[in-house]
C-alpha positions as CSV (number, residue, x, y, z in Angstrom):
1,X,134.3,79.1,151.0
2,X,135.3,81.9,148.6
3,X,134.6,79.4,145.6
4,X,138.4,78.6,144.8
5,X,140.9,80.3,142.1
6,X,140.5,81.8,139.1
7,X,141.4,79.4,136.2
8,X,141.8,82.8,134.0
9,X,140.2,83.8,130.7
10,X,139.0,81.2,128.2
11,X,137.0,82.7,125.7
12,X,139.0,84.3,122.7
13,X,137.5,87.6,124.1
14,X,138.8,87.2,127.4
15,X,142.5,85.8,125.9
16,X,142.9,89.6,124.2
17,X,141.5,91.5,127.5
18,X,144.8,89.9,129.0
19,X,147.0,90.3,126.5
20,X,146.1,94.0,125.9
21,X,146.2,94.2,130.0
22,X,149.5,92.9,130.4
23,X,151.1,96.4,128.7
24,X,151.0,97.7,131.7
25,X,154.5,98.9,132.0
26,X,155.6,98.3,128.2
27,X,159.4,97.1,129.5
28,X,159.4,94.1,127.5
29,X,157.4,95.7,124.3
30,X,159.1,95.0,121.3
31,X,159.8,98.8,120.6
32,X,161.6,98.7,124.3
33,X,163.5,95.7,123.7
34,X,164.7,97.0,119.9
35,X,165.8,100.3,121.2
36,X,167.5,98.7,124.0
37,X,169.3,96.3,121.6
38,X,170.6,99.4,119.5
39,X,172.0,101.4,122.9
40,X,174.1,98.1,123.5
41,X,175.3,98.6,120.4
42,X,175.8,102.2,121.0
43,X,178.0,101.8,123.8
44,X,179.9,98.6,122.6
45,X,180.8,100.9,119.3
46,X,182.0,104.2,121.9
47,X,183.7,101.7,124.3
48,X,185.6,100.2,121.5
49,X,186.8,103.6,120.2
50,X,187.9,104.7,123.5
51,X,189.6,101.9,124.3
């Protein structure tokens, strides 16, 4: 009755509305994920000396 689910985007167009729309909350942005990587390291290096 409500004409059945979306099959998404399929124009290029519509491909980069979603991709720009999916940066919602940035957590897995590549700036996010590369400081994240460098904290680990962070802390491995300052547990290592404490230890």
């Amino acid at each position: 009755m409500h004409g059945g689910k979306s099959t998404g985007p399929k124009t290029p167009e519509g491909l980069a509305r979603l991709k720009l729309s999916r940066t919602k909350h940035g957590m897995y942005s590549k700036e996010n994920l590369d400081e994240k990587r460098f904290l680990l390291g962070v802390i491995r290096e300052t547990s290592k000396l404490l230890s």
